[in-house]
DSSP file (Angstrom, degrees, kcal/mol; ACC not computed):
  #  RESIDUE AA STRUCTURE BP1 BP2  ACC     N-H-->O    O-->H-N    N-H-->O    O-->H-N    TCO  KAPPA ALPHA  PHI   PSI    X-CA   Y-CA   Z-CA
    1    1 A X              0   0    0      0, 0.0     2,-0.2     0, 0.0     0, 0.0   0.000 360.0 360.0 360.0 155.6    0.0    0.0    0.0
    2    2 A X        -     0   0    0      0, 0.0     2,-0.7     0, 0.0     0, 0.0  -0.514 360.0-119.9-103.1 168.2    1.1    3.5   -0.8
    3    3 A X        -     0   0    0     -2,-0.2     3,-0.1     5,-0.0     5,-0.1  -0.960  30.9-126.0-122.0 132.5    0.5    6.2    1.6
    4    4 A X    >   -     0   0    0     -2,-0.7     3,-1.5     1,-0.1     4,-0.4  -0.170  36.4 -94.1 -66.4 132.6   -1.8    8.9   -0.1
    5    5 A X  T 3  S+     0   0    0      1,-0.2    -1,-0.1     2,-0.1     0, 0.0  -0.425  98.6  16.4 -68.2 148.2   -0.4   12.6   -0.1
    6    6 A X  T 3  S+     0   0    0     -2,-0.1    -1,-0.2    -3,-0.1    -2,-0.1   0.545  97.8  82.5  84.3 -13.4   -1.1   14.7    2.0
    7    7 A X  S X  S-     0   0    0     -3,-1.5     3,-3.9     5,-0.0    -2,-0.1   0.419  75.8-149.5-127.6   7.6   -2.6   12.8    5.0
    8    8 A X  T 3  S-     0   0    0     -4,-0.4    -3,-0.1     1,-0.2    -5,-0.0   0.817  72.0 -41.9  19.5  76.8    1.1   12.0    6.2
    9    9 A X  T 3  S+     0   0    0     -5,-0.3    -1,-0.2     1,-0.2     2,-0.2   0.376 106.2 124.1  64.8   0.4    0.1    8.8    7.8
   10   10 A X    <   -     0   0    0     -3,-3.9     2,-0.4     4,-0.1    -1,-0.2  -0.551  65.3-110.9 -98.0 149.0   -3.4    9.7    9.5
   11   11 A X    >   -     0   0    0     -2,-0.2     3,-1.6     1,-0.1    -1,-0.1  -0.684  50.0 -82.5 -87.8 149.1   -6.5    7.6    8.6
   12   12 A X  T 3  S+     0   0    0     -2,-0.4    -1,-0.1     1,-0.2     3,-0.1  -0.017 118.8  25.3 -46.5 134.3   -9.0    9.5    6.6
   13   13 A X  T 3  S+     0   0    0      1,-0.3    -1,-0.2    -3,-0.1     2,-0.1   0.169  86.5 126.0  88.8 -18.5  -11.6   11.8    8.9
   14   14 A X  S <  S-     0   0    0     -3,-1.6    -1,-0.3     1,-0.0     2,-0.1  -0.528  71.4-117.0 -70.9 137.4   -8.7   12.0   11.8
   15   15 A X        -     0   0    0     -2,-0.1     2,-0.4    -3,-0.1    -1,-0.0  -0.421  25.3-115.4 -78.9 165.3   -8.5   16.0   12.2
   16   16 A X        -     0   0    0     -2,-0.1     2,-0.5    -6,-0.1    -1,-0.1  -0.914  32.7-162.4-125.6 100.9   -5.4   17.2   11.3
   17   17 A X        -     0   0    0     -2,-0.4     2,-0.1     0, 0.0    -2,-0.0  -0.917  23.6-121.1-123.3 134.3   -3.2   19.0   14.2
   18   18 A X        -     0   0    0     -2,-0.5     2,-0.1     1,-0.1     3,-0.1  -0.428  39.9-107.7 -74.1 142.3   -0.3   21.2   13.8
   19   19 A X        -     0   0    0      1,-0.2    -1,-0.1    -2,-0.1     0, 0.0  -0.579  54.9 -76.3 -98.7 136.8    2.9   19.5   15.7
   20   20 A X        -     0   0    0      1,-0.2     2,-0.6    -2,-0.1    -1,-0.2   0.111  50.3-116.2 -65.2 140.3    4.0   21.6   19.4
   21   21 A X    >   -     0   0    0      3,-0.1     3,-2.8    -3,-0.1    -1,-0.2  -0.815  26.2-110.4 -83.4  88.7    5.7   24.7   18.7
   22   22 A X  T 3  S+     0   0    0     -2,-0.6     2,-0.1     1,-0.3     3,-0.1   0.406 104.7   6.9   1.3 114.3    9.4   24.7   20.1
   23   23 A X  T 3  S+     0   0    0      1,-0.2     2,-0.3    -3,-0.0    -1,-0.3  -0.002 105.8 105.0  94.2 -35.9    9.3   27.5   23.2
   24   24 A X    <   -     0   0    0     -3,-2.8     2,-0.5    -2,-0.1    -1,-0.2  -0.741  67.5-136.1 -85.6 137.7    5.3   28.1   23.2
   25   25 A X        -     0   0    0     -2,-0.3     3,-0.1     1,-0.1    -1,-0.0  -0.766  30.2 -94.5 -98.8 150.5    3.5   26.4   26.0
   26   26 A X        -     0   0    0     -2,-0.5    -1,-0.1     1,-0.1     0, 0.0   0.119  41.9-102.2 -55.5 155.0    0.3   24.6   25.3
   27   27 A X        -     0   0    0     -3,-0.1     2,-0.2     3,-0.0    -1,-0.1  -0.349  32.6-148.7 -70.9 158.5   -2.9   26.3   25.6
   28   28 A X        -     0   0    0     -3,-0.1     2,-0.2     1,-0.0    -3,-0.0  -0.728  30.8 -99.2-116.7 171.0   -4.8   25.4   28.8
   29   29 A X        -     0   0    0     -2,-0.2     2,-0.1     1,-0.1    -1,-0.0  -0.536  41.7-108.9-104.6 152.2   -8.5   25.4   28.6
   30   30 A X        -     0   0    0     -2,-0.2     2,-0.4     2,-0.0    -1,-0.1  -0.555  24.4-146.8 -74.1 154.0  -10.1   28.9   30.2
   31   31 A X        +     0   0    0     -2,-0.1     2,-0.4     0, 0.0    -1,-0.0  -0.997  27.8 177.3-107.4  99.0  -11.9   28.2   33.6
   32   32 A X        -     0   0    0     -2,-0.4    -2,-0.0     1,-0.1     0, 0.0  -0.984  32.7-105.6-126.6 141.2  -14.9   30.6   33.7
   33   33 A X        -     0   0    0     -2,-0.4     2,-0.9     1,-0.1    -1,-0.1   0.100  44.5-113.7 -33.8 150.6  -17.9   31.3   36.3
   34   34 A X        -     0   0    0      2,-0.0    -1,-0.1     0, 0.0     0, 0.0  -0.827  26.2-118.8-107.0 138.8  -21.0   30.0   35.0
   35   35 A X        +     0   0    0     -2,-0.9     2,-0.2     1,-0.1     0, 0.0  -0.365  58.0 118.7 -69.5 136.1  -23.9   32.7   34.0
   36   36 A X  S    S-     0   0    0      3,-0.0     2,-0.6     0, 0.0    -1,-0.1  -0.976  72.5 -68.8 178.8-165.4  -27.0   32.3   35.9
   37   37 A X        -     0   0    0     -2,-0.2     0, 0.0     1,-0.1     0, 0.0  -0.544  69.5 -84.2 -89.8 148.9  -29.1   34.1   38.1
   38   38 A X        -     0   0    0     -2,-0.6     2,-0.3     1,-0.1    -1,-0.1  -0.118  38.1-123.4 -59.7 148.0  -27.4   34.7   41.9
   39   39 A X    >>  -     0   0    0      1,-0.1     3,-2.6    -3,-0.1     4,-0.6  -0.581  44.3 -76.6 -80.0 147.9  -27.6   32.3   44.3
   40   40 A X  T 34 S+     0   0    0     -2,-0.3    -1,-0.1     1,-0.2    -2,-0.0  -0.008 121.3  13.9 -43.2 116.5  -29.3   33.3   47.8
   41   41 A X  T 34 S+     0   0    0     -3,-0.1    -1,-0.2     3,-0.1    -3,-0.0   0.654  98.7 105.6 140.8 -55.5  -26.9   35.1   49.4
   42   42 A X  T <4  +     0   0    0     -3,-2.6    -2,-0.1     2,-0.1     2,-0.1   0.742  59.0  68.5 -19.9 -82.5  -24.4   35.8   46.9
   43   43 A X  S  < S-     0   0    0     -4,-0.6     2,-0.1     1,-0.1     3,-0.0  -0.365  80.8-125.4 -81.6 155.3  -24.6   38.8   46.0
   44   44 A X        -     0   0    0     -2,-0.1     2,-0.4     1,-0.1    -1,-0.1  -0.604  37.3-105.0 -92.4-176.0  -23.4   41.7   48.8
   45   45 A X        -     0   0    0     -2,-0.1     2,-0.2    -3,-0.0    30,-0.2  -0.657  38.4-167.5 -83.8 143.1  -25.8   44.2   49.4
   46   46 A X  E     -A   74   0A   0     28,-3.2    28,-2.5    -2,-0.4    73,-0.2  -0.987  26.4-113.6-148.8 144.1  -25.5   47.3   48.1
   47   47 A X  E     -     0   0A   0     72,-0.3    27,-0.6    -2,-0.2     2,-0.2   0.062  55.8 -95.6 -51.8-172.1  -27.1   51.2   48.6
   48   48 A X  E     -A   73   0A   0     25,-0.2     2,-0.5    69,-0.1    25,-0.2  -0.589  47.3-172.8-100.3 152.2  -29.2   52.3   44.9
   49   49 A X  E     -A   72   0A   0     23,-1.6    23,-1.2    -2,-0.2     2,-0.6  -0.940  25.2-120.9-158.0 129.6  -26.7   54.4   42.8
   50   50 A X  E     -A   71   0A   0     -2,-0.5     3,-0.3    21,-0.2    21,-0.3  -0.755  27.4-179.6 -86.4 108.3  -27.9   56.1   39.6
   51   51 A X  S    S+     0   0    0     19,-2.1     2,-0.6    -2,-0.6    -1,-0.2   0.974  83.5  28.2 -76.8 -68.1  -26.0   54.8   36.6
   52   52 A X  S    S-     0   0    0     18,-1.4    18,-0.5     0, 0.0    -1,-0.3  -0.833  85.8-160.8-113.2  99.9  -27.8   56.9   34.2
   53   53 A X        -     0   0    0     -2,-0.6    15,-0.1    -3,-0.3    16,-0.1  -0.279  29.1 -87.2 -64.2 144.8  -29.2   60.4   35.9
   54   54 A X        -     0   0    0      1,-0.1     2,-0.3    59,-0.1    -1,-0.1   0.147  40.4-152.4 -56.6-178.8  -32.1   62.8   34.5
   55   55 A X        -     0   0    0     71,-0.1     2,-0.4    72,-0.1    71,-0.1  -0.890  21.7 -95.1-146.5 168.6  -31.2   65.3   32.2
   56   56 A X        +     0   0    0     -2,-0.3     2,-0.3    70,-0.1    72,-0.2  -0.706  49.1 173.2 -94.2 154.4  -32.8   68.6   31.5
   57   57 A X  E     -b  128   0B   0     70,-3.0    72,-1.1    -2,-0.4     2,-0.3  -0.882  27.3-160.7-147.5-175.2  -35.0   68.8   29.0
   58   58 A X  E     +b  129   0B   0     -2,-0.3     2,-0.2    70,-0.1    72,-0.2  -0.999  15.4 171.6-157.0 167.7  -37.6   70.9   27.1
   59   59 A X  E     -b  130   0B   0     70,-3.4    72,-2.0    -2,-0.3     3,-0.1  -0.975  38.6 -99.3-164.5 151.3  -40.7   69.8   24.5
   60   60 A X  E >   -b  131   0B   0     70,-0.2     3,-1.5    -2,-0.2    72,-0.2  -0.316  47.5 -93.3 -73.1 163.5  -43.5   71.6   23.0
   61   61 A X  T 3  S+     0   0    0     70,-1.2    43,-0.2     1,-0.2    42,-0.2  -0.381 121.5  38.5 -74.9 167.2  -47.2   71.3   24.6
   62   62 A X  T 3  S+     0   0    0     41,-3.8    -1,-0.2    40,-0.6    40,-0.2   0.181 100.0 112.4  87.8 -22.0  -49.0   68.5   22.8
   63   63 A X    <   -     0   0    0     -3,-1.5    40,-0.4    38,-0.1    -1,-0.3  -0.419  60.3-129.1 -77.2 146.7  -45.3   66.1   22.7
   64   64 A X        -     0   0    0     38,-0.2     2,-0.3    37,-0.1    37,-0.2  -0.211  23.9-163.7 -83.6-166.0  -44.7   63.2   24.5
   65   65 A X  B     -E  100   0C   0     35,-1.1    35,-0.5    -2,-0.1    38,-0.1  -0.775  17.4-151.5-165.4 147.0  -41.7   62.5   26.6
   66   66 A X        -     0   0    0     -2,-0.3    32,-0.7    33,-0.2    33,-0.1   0.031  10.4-163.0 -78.7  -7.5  -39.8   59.8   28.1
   67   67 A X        -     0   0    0     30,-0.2    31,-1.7     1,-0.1     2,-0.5   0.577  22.8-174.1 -43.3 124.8  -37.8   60.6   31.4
   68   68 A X  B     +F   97   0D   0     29,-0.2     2,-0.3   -15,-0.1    29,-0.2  -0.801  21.0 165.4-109.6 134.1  -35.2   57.8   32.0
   69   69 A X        -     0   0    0     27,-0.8     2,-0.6    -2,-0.5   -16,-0.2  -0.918  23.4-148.8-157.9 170.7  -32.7   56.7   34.6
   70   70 A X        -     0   0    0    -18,-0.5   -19,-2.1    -2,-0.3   -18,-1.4  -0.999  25.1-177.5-178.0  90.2  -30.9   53.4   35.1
   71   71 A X  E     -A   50   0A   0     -2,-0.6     2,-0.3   -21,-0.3   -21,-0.2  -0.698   5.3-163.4-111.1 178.8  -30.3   52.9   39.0
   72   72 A X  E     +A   49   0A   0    -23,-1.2   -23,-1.6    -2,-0.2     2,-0.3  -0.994  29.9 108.0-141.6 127.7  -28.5   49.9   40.4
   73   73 A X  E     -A   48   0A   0     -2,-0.3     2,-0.3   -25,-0.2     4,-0.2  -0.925  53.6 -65.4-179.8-174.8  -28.2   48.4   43.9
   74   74 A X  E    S+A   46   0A   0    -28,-2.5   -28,-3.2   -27,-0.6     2,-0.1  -0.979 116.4  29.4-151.3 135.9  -29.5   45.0   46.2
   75   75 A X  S    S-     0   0    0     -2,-0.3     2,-0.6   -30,-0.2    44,-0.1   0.530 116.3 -96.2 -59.6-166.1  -31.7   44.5   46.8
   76   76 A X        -     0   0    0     -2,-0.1    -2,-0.1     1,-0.1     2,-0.1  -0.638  48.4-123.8 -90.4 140.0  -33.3   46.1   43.6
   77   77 A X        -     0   0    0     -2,-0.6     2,-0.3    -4,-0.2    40,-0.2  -0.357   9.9-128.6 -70.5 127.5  -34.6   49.7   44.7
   78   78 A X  E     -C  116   0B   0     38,-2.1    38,-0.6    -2,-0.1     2,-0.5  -0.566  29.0-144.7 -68.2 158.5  -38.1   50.9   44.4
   79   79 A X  E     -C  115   0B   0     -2,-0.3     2,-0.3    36,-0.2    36,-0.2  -0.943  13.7-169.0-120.0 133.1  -38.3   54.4   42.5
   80   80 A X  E     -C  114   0B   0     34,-0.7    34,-1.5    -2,-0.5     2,-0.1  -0.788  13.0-136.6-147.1 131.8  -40.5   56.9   43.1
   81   81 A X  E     -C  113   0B   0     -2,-0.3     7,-1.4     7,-0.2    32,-0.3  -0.492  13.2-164.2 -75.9 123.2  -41.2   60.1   40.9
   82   82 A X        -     0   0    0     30,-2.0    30,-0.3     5,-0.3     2,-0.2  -0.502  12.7-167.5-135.9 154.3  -41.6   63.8   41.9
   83   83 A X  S    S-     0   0    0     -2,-0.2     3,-0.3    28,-0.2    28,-0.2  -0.647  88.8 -22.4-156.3  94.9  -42.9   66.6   40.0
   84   84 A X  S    S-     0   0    0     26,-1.1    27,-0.1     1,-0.3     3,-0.1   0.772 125.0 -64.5  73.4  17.8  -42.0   70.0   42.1
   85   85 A X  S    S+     0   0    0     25,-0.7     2,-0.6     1,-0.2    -1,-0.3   0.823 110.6 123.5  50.1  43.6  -41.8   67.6   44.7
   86   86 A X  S    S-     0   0    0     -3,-0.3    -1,-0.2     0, 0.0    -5,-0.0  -0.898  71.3-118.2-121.4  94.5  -45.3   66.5   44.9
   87   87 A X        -     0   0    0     -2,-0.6     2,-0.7    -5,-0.2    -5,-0.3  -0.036  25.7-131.9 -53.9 165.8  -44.9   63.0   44.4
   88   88 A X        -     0   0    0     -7,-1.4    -7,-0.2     1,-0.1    -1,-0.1  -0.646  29.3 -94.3-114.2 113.9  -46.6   61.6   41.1
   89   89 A X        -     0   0    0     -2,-0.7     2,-0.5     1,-0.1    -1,-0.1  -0.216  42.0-107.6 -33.9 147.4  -48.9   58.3   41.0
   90   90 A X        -     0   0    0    -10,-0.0     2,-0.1     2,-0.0    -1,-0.1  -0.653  38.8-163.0 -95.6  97.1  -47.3   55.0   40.1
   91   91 A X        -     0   0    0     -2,-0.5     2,-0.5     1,-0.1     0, 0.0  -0.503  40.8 -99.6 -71.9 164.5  -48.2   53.6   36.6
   92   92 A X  S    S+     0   0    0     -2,-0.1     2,-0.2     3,-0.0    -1,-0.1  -0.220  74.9 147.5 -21.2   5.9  -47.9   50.5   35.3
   93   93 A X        -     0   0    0     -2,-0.5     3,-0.3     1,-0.1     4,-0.2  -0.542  61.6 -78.6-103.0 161.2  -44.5   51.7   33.4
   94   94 A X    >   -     0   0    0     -2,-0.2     3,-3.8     1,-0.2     2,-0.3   0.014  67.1 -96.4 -35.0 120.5  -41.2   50.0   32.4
   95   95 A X  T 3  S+     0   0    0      1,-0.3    -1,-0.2    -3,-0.1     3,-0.1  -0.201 114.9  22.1 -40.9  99.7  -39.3   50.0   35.8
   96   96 A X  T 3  S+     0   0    0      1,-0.4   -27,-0.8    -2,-0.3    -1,-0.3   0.285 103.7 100.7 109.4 -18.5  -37.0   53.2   35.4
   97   97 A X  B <   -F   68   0D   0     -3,-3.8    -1,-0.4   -29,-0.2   -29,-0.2  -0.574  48.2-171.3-104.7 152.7  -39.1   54.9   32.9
   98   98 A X        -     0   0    0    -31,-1.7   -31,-0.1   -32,-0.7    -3,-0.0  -0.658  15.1-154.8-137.6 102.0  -41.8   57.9   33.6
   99   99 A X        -     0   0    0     -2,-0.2     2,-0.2   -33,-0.1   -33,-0.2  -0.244  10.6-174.7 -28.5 154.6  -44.4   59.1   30.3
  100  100 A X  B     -E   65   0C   0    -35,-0.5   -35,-1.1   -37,-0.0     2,-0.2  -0.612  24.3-163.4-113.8 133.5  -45.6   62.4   30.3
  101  101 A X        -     0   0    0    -37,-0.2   -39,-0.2    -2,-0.2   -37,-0.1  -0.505  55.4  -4.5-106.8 165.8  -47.8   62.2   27.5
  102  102 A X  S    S-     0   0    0     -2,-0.2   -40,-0.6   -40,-0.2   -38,-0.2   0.629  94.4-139.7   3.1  39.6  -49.3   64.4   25.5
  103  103 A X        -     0   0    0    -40,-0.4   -41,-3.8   -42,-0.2     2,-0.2   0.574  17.0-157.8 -34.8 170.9  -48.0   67.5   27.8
  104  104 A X        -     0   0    0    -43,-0.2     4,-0.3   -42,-0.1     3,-0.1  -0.673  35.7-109.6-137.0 160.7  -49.4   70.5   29.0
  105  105 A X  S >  S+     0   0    0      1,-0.2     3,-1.3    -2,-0.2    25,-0.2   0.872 122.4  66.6 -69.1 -23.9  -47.7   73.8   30.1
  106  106 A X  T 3  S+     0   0    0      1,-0.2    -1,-0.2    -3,-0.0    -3,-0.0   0.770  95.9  66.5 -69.9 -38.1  -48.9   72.8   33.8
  107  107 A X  T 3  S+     0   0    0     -3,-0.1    -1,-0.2     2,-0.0    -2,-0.1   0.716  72.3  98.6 -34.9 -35.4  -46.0   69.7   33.0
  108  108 A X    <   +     0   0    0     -3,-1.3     2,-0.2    -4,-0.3    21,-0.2  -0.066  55.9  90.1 -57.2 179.2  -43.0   71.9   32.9
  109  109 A X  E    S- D   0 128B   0     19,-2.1    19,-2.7     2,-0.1     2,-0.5  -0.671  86.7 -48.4 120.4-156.2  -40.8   71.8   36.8
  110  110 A X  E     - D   0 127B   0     17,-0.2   -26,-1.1    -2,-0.2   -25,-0.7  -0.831  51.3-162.2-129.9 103.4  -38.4   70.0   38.3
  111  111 A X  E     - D   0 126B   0     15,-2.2    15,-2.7    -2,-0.5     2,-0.3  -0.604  14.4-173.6 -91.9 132.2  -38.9   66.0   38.0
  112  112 A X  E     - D   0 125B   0     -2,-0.4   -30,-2.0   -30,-0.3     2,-0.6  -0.942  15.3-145.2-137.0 158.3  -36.8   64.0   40.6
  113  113 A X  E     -CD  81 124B   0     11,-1.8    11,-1.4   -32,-0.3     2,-0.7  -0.976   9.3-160.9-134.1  97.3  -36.3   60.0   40.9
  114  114 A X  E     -CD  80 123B   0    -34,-1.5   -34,-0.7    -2,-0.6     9,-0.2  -0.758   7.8-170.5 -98.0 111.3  -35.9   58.6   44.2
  115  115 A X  E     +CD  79 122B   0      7,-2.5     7,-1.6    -2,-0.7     2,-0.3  -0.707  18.1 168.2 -92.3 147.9  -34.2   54.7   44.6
  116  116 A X  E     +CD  78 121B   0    -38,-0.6   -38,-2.1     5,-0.2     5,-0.2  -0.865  18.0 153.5-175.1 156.5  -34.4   53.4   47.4
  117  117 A X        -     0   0    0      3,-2.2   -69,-0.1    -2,-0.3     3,-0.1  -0.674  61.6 -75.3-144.7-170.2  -33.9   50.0   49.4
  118  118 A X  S    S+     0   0    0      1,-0.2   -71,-0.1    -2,-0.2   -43,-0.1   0.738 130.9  54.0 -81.5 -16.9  -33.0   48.8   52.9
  119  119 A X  S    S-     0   0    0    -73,-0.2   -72,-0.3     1,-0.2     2,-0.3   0.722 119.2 -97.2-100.7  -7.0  -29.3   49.7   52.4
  120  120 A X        -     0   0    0    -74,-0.2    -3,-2.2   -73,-0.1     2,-0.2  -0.970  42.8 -38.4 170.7-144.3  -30.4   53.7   51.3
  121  121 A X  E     + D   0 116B   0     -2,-0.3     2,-0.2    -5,-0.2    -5,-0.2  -0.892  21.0 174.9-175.3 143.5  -31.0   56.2   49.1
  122  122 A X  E     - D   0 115B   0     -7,-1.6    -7,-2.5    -2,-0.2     2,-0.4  -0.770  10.9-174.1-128.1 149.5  -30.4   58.0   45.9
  123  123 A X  E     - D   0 114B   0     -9,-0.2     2,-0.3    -2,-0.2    -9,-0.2  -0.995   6.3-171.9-144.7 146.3  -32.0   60.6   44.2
  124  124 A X  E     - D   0 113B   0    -11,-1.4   -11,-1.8    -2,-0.4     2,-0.3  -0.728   7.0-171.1-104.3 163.9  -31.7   62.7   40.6
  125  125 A X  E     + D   0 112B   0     -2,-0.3     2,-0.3   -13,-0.2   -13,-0.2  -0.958   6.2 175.6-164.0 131.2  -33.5   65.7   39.5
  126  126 A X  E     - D   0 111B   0    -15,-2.7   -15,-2.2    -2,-0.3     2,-0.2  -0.971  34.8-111.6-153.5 128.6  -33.6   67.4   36.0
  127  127 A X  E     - D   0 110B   0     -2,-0.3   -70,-3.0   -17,-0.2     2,-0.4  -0.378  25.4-159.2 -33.3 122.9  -35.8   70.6   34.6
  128  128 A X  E     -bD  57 109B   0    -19,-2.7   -19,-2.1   -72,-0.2     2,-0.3  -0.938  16.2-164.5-109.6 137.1  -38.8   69.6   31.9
  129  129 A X  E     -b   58   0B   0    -72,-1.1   -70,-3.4    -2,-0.4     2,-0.5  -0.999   6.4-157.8-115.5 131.0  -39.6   72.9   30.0
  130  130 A X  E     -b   59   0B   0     -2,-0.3     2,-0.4   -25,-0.2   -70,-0.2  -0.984   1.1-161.5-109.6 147.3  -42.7   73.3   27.9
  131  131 A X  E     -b   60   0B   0    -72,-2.0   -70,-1.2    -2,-0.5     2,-0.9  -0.987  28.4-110.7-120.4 143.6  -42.9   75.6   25.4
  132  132 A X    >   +     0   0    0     -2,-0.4     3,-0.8   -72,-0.2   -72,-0.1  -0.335  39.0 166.4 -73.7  93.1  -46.4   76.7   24.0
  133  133 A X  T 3  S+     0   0    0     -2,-0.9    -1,-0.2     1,-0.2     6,-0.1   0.882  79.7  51.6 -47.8 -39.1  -46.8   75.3   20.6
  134  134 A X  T 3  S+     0   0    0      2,-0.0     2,-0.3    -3,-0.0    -1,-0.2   0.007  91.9  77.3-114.4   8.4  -50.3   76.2   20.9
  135  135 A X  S <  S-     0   0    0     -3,-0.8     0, 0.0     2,-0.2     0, 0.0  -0.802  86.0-111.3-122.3-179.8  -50.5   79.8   21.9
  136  136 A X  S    S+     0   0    0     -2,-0.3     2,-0.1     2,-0.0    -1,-0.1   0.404  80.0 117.6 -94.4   2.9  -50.1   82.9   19.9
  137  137 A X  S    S-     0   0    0      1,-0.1    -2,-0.2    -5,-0.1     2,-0.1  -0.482  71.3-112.8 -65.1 149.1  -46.3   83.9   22.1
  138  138 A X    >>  -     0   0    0     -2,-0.1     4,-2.1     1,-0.1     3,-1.0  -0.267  24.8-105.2 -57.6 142.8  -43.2   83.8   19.3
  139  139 A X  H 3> S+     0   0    0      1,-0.2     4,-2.3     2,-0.2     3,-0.5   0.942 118.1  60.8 -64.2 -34.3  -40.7   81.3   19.5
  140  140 A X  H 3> S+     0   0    0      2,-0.2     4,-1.4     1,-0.2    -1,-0.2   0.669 106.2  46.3 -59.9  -9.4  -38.1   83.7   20.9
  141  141 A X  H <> S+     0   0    0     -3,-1.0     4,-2.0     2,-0.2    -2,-0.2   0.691 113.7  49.3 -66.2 -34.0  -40.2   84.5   24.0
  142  142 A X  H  X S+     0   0    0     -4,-2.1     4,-1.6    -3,-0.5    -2,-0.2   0.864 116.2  39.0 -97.7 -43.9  -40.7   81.0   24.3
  143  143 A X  H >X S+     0   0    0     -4,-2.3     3,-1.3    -5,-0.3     4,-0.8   0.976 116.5  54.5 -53.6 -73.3  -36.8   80.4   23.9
  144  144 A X  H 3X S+     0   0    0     -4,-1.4     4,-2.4     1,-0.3     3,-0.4   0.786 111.4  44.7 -39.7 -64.2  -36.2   83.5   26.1
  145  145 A X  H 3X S+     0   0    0     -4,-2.0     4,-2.6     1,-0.2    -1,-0.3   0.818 110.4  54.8 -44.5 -53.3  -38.5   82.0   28.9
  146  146 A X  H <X S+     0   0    0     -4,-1.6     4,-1.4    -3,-1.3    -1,-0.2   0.689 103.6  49.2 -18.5 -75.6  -37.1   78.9   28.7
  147  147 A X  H  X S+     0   0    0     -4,-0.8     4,-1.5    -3,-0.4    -2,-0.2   0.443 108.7  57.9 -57.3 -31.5  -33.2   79.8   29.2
  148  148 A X  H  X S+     0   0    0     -4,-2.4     4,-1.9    -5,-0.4     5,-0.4   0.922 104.5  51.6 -86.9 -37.9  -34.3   81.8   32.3
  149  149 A X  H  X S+     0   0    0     -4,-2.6     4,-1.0     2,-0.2     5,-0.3   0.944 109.4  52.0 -36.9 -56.2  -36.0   78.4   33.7
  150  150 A X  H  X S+     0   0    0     -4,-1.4     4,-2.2     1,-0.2    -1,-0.2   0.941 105.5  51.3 -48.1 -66.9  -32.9   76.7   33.3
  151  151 A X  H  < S+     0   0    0     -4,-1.5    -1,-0.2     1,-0.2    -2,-0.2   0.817 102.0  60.2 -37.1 -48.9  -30.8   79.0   35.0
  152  152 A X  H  < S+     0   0    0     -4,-1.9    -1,-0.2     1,-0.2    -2,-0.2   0.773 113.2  31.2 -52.3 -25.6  -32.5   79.2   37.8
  153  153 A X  H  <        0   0    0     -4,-1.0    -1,-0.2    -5,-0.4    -2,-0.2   0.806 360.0 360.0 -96.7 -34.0  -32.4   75.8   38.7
  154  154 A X     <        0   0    0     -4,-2.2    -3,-0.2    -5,-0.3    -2,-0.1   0.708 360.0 360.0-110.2 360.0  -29.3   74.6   37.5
């Protein structure tokens, strides 16, 4: 029997391995934790700490808006929402998120986001501006108005 080129002695379907390289040591196989959810226990505890804080912002009447923030801690923090510091009824919404929907000038102030769990509390705060799409003032009053809101508060 001949030996067929190319398969330098290996029977056909045997993988094909390149021969130890002189100085390099062989790879060892990576060890890593396995993903899952924490075990009871686990995890330490930690206060709530706002990863991503409100921001100021400003929208014409009749717009929606979003207000966002991305807190962190453990256990996981309740939120609750402020408007001028009158806190705001609890919706049904995405955990972090607050609507205002179809806003009104009576919307505008100063919306703050309180976390908080047994190990503390954290808090953000950001200006909403409306400006009146819907009334006969000029958009530079409305600008003008605007820029002084902002200033005062931040």
């Amino acid at each position: 029997l001949r030996e067929i080129s190319g398969l330098g002695g290996r029977a056909a379907g045997e993988p094909r391995t390149a021969p130890p390289s002189p100085g390099i040591p062989p790879k060892r196989a990576k060890v890593t934790a396995e993903p899952g959810p924490p075990q009871e226990g686990s995890a330490r505890l930690a206060a709530p700490s706002f990863v991503r804080k409100l921001k100021n912002a400003a929208i014409g009447t009749g717009c929606d808006i979003r207000l966002r923030v991305v807190v962190v801690g453990n256990p996981r923090p309740s939120l609750r929402w402020y408007r001028n510091e009158e806190q705001l009824a609890q919706g049904g919404e995405e955990y972090g998120t607050l609507w205002i929907r179809d806003s009104k000038k009576e919307d505008a102030g100063v919306y703050t986001c309180v976390a908080e769990n047994e190990q503390g509390e954290a808090m953000t705060s950001a200006v909403l501006a409306i400006i009146d799409m819907e009334g006969k003032g000029d958009v530079a009053t409305s600008t003008a108005v605007l820029a002084q809101t902002l200033a005062q508060v931040c």
